[in-house]
Each structure stands twice: as structure tokens, then as C-alpha cells.
Legacy VTK file of the C-alpha trace (Angstrom):
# vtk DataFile Version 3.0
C-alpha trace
ASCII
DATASET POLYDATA
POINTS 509 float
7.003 -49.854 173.923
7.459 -53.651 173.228
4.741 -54.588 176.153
1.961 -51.890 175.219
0.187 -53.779 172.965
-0.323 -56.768 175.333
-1.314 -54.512 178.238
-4.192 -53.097 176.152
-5.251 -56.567 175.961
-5.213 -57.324 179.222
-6.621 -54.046 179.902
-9.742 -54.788 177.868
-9.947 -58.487 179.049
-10.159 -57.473 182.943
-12.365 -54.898 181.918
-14.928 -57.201 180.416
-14.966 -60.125 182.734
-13.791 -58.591 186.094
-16.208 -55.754 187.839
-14.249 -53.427 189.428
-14.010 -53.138 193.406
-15.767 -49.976 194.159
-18.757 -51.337 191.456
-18.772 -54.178 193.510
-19.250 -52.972 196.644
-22.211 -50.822 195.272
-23.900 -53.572 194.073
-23.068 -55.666 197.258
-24.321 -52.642 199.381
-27.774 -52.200 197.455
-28.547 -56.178 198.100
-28.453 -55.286 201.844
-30.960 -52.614 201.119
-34.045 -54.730 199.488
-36.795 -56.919 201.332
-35.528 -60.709 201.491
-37.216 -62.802 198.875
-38.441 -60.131 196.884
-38.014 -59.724 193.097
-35.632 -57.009 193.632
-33.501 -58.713 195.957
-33.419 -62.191 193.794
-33.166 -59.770 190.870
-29.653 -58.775 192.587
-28.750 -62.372 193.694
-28.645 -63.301 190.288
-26.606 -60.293 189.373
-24.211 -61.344 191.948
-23.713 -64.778 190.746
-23.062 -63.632 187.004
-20.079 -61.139 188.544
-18.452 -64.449 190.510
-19.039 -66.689 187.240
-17.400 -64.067 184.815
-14.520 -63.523 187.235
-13.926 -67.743 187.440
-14.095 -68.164 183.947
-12.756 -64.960 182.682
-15.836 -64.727 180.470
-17.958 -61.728 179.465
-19.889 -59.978 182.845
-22.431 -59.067 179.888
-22.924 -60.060 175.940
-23.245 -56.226 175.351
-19.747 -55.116 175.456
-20.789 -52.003 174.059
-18.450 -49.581 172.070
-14.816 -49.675 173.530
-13.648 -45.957 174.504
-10.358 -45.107 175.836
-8.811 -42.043 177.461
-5.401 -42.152 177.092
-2.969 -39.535 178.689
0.584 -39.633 177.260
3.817 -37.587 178.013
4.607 -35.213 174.574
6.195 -36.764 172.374
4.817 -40.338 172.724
4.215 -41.889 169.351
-0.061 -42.055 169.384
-0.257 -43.554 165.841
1.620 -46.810 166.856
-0.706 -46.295 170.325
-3.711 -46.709 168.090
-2.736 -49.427 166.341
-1.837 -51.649 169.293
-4.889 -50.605 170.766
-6.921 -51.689 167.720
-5.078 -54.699 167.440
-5.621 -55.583 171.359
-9.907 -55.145 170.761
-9.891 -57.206 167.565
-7.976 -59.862 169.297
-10.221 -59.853 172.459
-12.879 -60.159 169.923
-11.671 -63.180 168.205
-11.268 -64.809 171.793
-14.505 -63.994 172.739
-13.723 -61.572 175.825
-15.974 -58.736 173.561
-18.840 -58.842 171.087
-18.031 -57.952 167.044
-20.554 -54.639 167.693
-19.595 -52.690 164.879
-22.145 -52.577 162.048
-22.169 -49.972 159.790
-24.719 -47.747 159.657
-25.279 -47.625 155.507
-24.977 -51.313 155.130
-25.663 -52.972 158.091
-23.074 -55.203 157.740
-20.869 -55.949 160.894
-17.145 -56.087 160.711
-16.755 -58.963 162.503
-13.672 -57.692 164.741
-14.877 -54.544 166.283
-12.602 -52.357 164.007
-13.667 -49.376 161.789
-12.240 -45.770 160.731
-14.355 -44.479 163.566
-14.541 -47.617 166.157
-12.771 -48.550 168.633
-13.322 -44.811 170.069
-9.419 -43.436 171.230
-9.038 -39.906 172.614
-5.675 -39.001 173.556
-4.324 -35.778 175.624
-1.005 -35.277 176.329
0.244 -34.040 179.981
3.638 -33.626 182.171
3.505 -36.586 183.775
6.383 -38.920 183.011
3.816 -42.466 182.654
1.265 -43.405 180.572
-2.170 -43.595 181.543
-5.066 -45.111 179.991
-8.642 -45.749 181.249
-11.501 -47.986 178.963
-15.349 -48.516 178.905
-17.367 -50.760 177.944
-20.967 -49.271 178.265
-23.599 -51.448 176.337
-26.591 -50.461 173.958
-29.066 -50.754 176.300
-27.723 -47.657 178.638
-26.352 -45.756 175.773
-29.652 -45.803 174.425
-31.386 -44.279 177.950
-28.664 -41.545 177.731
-30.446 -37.976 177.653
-29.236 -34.322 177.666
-31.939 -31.441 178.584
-32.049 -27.942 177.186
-32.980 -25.398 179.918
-34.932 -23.881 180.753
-37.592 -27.008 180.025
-40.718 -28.177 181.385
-40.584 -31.674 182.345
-42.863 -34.125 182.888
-44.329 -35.300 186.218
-41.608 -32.157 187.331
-42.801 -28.849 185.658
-40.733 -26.169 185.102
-36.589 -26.244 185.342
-34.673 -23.378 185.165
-31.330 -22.153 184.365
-29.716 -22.902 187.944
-28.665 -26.095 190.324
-32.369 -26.979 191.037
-33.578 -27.121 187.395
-30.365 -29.448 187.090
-31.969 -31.368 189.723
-34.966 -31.582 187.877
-33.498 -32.834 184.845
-31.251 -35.311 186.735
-34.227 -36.736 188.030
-36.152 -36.837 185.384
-33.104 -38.796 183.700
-33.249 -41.800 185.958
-36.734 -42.053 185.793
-37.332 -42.197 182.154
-34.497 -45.186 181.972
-36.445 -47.368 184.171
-35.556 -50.760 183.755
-34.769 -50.658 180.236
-31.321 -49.570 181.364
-30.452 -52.487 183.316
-30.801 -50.138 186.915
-30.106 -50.170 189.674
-27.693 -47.979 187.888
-25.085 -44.893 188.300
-25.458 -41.873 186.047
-22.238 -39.761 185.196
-23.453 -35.970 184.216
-22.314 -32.949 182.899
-23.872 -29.283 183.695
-23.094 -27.187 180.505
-20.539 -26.810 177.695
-21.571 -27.526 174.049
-23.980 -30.254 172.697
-21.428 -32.478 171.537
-18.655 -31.757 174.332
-21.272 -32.148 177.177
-22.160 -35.803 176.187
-18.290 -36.561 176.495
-17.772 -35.204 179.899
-20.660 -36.786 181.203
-19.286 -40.056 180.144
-16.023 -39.001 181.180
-17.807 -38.648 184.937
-17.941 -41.976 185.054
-14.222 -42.468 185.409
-14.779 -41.157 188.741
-14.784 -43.984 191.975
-18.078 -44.823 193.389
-16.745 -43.601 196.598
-14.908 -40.025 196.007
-15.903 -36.614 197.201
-16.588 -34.000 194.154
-14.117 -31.176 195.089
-16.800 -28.714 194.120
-19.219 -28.368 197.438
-22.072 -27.339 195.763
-21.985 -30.307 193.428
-21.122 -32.759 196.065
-23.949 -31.603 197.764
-25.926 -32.145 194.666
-25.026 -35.904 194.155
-26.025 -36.722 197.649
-29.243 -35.276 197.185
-29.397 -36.888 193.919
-28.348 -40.818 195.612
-31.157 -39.685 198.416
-33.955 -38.360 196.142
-33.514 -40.957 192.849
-34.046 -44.122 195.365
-37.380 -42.390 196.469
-38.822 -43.124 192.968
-38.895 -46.842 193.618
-37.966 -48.061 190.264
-35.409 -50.319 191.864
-33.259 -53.290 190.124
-34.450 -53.964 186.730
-37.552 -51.689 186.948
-39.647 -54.707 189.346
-39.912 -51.924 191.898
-37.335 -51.487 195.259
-35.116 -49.219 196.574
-32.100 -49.770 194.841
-32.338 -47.630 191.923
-29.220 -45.389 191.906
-26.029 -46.607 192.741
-23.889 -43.381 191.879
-23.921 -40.138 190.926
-21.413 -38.290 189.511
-21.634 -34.553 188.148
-19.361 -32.078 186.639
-19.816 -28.331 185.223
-18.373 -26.995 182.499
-18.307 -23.165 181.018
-20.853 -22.853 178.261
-22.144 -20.395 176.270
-24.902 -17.655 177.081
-27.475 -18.577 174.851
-27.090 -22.254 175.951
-27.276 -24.435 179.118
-27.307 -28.451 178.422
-27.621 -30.799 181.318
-26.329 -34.226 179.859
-26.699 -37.162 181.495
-24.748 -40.661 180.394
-26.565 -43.214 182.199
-24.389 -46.712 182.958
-26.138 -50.392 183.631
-25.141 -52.295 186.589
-22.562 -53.706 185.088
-20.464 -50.942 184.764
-17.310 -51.926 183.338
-14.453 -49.689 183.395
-10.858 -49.738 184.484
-7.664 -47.860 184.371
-4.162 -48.634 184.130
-0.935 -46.532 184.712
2.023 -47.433 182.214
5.358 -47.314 182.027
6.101 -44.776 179.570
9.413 -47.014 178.192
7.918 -50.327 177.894
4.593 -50.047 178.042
4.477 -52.702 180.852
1.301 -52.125 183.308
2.587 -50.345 186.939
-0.772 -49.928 188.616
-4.314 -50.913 187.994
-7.516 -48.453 188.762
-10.246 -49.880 190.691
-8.962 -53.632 189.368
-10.622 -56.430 191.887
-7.161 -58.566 193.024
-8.777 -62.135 194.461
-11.983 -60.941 194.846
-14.250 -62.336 197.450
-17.919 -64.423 196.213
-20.771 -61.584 196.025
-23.489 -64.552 195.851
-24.831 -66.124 198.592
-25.926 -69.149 197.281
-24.972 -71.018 193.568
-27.522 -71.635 190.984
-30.749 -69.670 190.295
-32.799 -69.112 193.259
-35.685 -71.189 193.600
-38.735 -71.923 195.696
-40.206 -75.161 193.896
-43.236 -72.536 192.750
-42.144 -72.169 189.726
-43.476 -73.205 186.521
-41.764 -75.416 184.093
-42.524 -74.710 180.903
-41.409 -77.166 177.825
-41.464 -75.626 173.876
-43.013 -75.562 171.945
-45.945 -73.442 173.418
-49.646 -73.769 173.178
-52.473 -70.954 173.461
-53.416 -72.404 176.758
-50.395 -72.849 178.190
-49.428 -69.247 177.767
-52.789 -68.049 178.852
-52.403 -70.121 182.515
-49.676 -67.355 183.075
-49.771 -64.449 185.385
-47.771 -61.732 185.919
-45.132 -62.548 189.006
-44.939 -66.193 187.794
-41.508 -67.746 187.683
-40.836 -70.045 184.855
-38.210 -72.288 184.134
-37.610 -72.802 180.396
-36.253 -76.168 178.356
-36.605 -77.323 174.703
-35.420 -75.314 171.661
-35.613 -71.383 171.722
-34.276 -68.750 168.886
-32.903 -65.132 168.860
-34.283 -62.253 167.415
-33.090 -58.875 167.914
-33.682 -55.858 165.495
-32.427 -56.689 162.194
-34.611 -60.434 162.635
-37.727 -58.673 163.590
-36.740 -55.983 160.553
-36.843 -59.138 158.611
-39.770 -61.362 159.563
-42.026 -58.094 158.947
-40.633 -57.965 155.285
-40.972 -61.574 154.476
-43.934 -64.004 155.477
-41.362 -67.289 156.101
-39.350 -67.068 158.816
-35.960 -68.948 158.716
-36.949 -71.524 161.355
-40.803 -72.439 162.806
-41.822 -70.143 164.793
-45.019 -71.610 165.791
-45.483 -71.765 169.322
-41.924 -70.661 170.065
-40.314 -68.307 172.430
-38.045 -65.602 170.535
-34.970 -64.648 173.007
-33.928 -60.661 172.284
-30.482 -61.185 172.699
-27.013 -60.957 170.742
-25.114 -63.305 172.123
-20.992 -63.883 171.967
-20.745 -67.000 170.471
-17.601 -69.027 169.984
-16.722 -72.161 167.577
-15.350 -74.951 169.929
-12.260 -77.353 168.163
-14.897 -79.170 166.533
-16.056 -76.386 164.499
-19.431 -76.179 166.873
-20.253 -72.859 167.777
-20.601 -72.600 171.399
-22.511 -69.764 173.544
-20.156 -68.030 175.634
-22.480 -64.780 177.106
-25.970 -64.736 176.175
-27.896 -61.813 178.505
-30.939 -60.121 177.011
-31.102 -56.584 175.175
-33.921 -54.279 175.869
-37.313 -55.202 174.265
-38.537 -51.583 174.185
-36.744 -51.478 170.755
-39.072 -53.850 168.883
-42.487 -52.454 170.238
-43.541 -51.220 166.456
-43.109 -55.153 165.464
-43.182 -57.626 168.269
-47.493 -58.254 168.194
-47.408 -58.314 164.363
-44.611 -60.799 164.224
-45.864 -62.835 167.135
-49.283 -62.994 165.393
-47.954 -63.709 162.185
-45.713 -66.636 163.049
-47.265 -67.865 165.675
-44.995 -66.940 168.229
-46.261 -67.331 172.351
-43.486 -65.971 174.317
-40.688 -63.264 174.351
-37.987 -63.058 176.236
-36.480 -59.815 176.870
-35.384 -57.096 179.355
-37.055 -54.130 180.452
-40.517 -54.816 179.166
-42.497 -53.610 176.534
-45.531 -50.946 175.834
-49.387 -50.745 174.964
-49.332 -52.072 171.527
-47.214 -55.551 172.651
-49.720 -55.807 175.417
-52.649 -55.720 173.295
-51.221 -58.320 170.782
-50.378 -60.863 173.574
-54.078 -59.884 174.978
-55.518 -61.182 171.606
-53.083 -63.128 170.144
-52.240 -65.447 173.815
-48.716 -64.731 174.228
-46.886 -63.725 177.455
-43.879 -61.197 178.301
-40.868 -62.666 179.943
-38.422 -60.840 181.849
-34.610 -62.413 182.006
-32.143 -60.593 184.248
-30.205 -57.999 182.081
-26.274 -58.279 182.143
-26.673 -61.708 183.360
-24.836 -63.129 180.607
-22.681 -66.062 181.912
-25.695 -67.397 183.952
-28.329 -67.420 180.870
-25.249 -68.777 178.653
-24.968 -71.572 180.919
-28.772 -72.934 179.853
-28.017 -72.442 176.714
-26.633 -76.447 176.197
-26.333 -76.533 171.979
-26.935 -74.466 169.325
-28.726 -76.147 166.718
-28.828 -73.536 163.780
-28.028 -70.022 162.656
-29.840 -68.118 159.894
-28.718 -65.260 158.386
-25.137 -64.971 159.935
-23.094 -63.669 156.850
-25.942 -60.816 156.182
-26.382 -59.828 160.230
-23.579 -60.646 161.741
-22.638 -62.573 165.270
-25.373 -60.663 167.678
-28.293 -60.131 164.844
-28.468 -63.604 163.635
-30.896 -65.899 164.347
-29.848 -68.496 166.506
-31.474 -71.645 167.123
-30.453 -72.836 170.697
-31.688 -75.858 172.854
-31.996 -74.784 176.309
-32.314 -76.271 180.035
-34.321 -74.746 182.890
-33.376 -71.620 181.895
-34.787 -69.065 184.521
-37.598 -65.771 183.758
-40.438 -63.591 185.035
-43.387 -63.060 183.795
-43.856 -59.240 183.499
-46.578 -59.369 181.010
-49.221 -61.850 181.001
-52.109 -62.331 178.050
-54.678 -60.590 180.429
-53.438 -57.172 180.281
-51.255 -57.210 183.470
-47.919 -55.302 183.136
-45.660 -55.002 186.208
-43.496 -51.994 183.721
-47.196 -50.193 183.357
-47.240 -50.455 186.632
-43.961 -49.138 188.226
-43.901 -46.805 185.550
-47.276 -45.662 187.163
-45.650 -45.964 190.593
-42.625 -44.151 190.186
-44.328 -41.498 187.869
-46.229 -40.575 191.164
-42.996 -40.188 193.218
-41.221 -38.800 191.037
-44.065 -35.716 191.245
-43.845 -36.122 194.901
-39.893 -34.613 194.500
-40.984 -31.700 192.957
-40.815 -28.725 195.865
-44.215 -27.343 196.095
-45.361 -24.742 193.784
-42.210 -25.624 191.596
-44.342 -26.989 188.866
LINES 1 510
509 0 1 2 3 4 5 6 7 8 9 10 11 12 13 14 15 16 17 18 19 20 21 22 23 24 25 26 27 28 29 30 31 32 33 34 35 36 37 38 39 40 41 42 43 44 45 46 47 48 49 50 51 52 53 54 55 56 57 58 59 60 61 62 63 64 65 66 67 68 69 70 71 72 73 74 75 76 77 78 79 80 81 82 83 84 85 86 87 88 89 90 91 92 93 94 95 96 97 98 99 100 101 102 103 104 105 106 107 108 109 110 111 112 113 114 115 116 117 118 119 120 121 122 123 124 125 126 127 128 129 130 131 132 133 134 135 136 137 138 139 140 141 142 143 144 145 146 147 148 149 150 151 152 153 154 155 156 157 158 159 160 161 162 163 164 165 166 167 168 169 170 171 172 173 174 175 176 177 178 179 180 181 182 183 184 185 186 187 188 189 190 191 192 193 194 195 196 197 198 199 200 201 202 203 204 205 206 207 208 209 210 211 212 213 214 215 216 217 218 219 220 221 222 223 224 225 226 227 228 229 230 231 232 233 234 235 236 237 238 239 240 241 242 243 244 245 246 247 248 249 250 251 252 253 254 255 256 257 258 259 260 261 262 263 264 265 266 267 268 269 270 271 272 273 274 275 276 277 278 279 280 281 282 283 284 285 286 287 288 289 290 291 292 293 294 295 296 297 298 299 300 301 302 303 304 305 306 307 308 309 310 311 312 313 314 315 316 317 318 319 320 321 322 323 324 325 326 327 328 329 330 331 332 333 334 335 336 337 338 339 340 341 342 343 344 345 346 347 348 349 350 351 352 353 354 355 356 357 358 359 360 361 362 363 364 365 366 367 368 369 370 371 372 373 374 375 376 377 378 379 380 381 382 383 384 385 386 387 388 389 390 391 392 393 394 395 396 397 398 399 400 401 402 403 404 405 406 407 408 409 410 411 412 413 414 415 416 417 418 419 420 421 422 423 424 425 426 427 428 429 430 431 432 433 434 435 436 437 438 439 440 441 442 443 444 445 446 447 448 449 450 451 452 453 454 455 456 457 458 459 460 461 462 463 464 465 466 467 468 469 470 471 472 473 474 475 476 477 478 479 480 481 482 483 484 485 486 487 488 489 490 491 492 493 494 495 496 497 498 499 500 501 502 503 504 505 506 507 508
């Protein structure tokens, strides 16, 4: 199959920078749903520009190209070794052009391989059928929402929902429950693929293999497709909405399978996806390997955004680094702030770091630390170049983030998804603030990103752990959590905690 090798790159390129039609017109659908001018609905208009900038430029929809998986069927007798390897050779190569992130470390070491290729990564599952083509279908589904996936042992007793039981309404329950314990931290408004039963292991796989699904399709099981429309009604109620700021976008889709299990077990497992839910399939000539038919692929798509640039009112507050005490404490949450001067990154492994060591590998005094692994690129020059730059969820470095800010001197975070108690009694005492970029926007925040200036500890971290110091240009945030105790997360999380009780039947808890 001279050709399959080039249609698994193409495959995984379109995948990465081109949303697929029916994901589009869910996310187009939701903007129609939230109040004009409202954090939600900007939160949305900036998602909407990132999907028309990755399409133009073919770049990443988000830095967080998560761990490729493919399902490929094949007719017997197809050779799946020489499959493999063209598929391994297609996500190394997208990697060295840029179209994914280098995301596999591994897990002894910490060391990242640079190309995305391991004995266990990129994740290939093969089945064979009758058919006389080849098909083959890829995800891309980011840390952030892998990390808010959740399966449920029943019967259970969960909170704000009280007791589930072994049948479709403790399902319910724990479906529920799902959504709202991802908040924003999963990049929502989101869509949830879920699987009712079989094993521990096998249930997490056909929940993600849910996901496959279209937005739009009926389940062929009535009971469950009455299920997922209760589940689209019901998880909207909760008012989490995009990015956790509150709304009614919160679910986009919902799809659910059942599986036969055994007696003395009955898993509900839910794979939760981002907004940016990138997956596409392809049918394949079974000779060549040349590409007959795309899955969900958006041909010439029309502009989702209604406007270019970020949206702005001329209220918001410029903000030049470095930072000062005062500066940070003038700050309330619901402030917009437009950032320029030099920032860094610091994900995990940096904040690892600066707890371990008492000099950091650039000042740090009054600075802004962005939580983000970016895909970055070296230009013909040899410069390296930032080509998607989202953030990754903050929740992640609550058992650091007021220590290190305290330490270094650090006033302001950047991150996605917010962060708990103990960050918001550091910034309370230390004077630092919370700021909330738009997760998955990676091609907008990439494009106020103008030069990187330095990178510490690339050949120990890799690409996406490294510090990276970065001059940037008006680049657009919220504050979420100011120095004064104010948390718009504590408080949706408060909000939604309440509706979610108010979904319980009564008596059922």
C-alpha cells in the first residue's frame, strides 16, 4: 500500500488543525445559546476564532495534542506490522512539523522522546472485518480531559446525588456527577462518551470508543437514546457552562453504550472530551492505501467567528511586567487584562523543580508564570518560534503554586480552570492574582507570543515542560482569582453543586 503511509499523515494533520463539521456545529449552536456579552459567550467567541485560525494556517486547534489513538479496521490478511510502522512514522513526522506536540515522557525517567514514539505510544488497535476497505479513525484527546475522565462502581453514594444503584437511573447519577466534577478544568462546554458495564479496563476503552460516534446520530438502543437526551437536558441545568465562568452551554454531546459485564461488577465509565474535540475517520483503499472518503472532515468550511481579534470593550486593564504588589492587589475578579512585556512557562516538572531548588532559572520576581506546554518550532534562522501556546489546567500545581509564588516572588499565574483554597490563601497574603486564558485557544495565545527570549531546562524536560522565556503583546485573560479572596471557580463550583442536588428526584438521596 504505497500511499498508506502518507494518508496517515494527512489523517493526523486534518485531525489536529481542522475541527470536524458536526463539532463545529455544536460549538456554533451553543454560542446561540449564551447571553450576549457575557463571559460565556466571549469565552466561545474566542473559541471560534482559534477553530478559523487553525483551519487558515493549518496549525494546531490546541498545544495539547494529547496521546494519538487509532482504530483501525482491516480486511484479514492485511499486513498490520507494516500498518504500524507507517502509522508511527506518519505521528513522528507530524511531530517534527509541528502539526502535534512531542507528549511522550516516560514515566521512570521523565525524559520525553522528542517524536511522540515509544513501545507503548502512539496507541494502535486493530480488528479485522469482511469489508473489502480499510478503515481507520484517530484522536487526539489532551491531558486536561483525560485527566477529568472517571468510572463509578455501583452501587455508590455520590455527592450532592446520594445513593445510585445498579440500574439506568443510578447511571444517570453517575453521568451527572461526571460532568460536574470536570468543571472547567476540562476545557467544557464539553461532550462525554460513556460506557455502562464490561470490565475495568475494557469499559474505559468503549467509552472512548463512544466518542467516534457523530454529534448528531440516534443511539439504536431506545432506552439509551432516551438516556442521552435526558443527559444533554439535565447536564446544562448545572450551569457550569464554557470554561466553568457559569452559562448554559455545558454539554455539547452525549454518547452512551452498554456492554455485558460480570455479576459481581457494574462500572459506569465516563471519557470526558474538551471542546476541541478532535477526531476524524478515513475509509481506505485496501490496494493502495489512497484515502476514498473522509468522516466528519470540514471541506471549505465557513468562518465560526463573528468578529477578528480578541473581543474588547476599552475596559480592560493593561498590564505591563514586571508586576508590583500594588498593581496586582488593584485587581478584581471579572477584570479583563491585556498582558505585554516578558512572561515564562511553568508546568509540572518547573514547579517540581523550583520547590527543590531556591534559584530559579530566570527572575521570577514580579513575573507572571504561563502553565502551558507549548509546540514550538525553530524558524530557518535557528530561532525557535511559538506555533500553539493554549494553557493546561492549573488544578495540577495546587500543592506548589503559593509556595513557589512566595518564594520567587512571583504576582500572577496564568492558567485554565482555576485553582483551590490553598492558592487562594497564598495570593491573599502573598498579593498575587489568578488569571484565566481560554483553554484550547492555542493559535490565538500563540499569536501574542512575538519572541522567545530563552529556554531553561529543555534537554532534561523536554519541548512542553521547559521553561520558556517569551516576550508577549496584549495578550488577552480574566481574572478568576483576585488577592482578596474572590474566586469565580469557588463560586460556580458552589453554584452548580446546588443544581446539581436540585437533579436528584426527591427522596432519591
Amino acid at each position: 500500500m504505497k500511499s498508506f503511509r502518507d494518508s496517515m499523515l494527512e489523517l493526523v494533520v486534518q485531525t489536529s488543525t481542522n475541527l470536524p463539521a458536526d463539532v463545529r456545529a455544536a460549538v456554533a449552536a451553543a454560542g446561540t445559546r449564551e447571553k450576549e456579552g457575557s463571559r460565556a459567550a466571549q469565552a466561545l467567541e474566542v473559541i471560534n476564532q482559534n477553530i478559523d485560525m487553525a483551519c487558515e494556517d493549518s496549525g494546531a486547534i490546541c498545544q495539547d495534542t494529547g496521546m494519538p489513538t487509532f482504530h483501525v479496521h482491516c480486511p484479514v490478511g492485511a499486513d498490520q506490522i507494516q500498518m504500524e510502522e507507517d502509522i508511527r512514522w506518519a505521528v513522528a513526522e507530524a511531530t517534527r512539523l509541528g502539526k502535534l506536540r512531542p507528549n511522550s515522557v516516560d514515566s521512570l525517567t521523565g525524559r520525553n522522546t522528542g517524536n511522540n514514539l515509544s513501545d507503548s505510544t502512539p496507541v494502535v488497535h486493530f480488528k479485522q472485518w469482511r469489508a473489502a476497505d480499510i478503515q481507520v479513525h484517530l484522536i487526539l484527546k489532551g491531558g486536561g480531559c483525560e485527566n477529568k475522565n472517571i468510572q463509578y462502581s455501583l452501587p455508590a453514594n455520590l455527592e450532592h446525588l446520594g445513593a445510585a444503584g445498579r440500574d439506568l437511573k443510578g447511571v444517570k447519577k453517575c453521568i451527572l456527577h461526571a460532568i460536574w466534577q470536570a468543571q472547567g478544568q476540562g476545557c467544557s462546554s464539553g461532550f462525554i462518551g460513556v460506557a455502562i458495564g464490561g470490565d475495568r479496563a475494557n469499559g474505559y476503552t468503549k467509552a472512548k470508543e463512544q466518542l467516534f460516534r457523530d454529534c448528531d446520530d440516534t443511539n439504536p438502543v431506545p432506552e439509551l437514546a432516551a438516556l442521552e437526551a435526558e443527559i444533554m437536558e439535565e447536564a446544562n441545568k448545572m450551569a457550569i457552562g464554557p470554561m466553568g465562568f457559569g452559562g448554559l452551554a455545558t454539554l455539547l454531546g452525549c454518547k452512551i453504550g452498554a456492554y455485558n459485564r460480570l455479576p459481581a461488577s457494574f462500572f459506569v465509565s465516563v471519557a470526558y472530551n474538551c471542546w476541541a474535540y478532535r477526531r476524524l475517520g478515513v475509509t481506505l483503499d485496501a490496494g493502495t492505501g489512497a484515502i476514498k472518503e473522509w468522516h466528519q472532515l470540514a471541506v471549505r468550511p465557513g468562518k465560526m467567528a463573528k468578529q477578528a481579534g480578541f473581543p474588547v470593550t476599552g475596559k480592560e486593564v493593561r498590564l505591563q511586567t514586571p508586576l508590583t504588589e500594588e498593581q496586582v492587589r488593584s485587581l478584581r475578579v471579572g477584570d479583563v487584562v491585556l498582558i505585554s512585556g516578558p512572561i515564562v512557562t511553568g508546568r509540572d516538572a518547573i514547579h517540581k523543580y523550583l520547590m527543590e531548588h531556591d534559584e530559579a532559572p530566570a527572575d521570577l520576581n514580579g513575573a507572571i508564570v504561563y502553565h502551558c506546554g507549548p509546540v514550538m518550532l525553530k524558524n530557518e534562522r535557528g530561532e525557535w518560534e511559538v506555533k500553539a501556546a493554549g494553557p493546561t489546567t492549573s488544578i495540577r500545581e495546587e500543592p506548589y503554586q503559593a509556595t513557589v509564588m512566595k518564594k520567587f516572588g512571583i504576582r500572577a499565574v496564568i492558567g485554565k480552570g482555576g485553582m483551590g483554597p490553598k492558592t487562594s490563601a497564598g495570593l491573599q497574603e502573598h498579593g498575587g492574582v489568578y488569571l484565566h486564558a481560554i483553554g484550547g485557544a492555542a493559535q490565538i495565545y500563540a499569536r501574542t507570543l512575538k519572541k522567545v527570549t530563552g529556554v531553561h531546562l529543555l534537554e532534561e524536560l523536554g519541548i512542553p515542560e521547559a521553561m520558556w522565556e517569551i516576550q508577549c503583546e496584549d495578550f488577552p485573560a480574566i481574572v478568576t482569582m483576585d488577592s482578596h479572596g474572590g474566586s469565580l471557580h469557588a463560586e460556580v463550583l458552589k453554584d452548580s453543586a446546588q443544581n446539581l442536588e436540585s437533579l436528584a428526584p426527591a427522596g432519591a438521596k
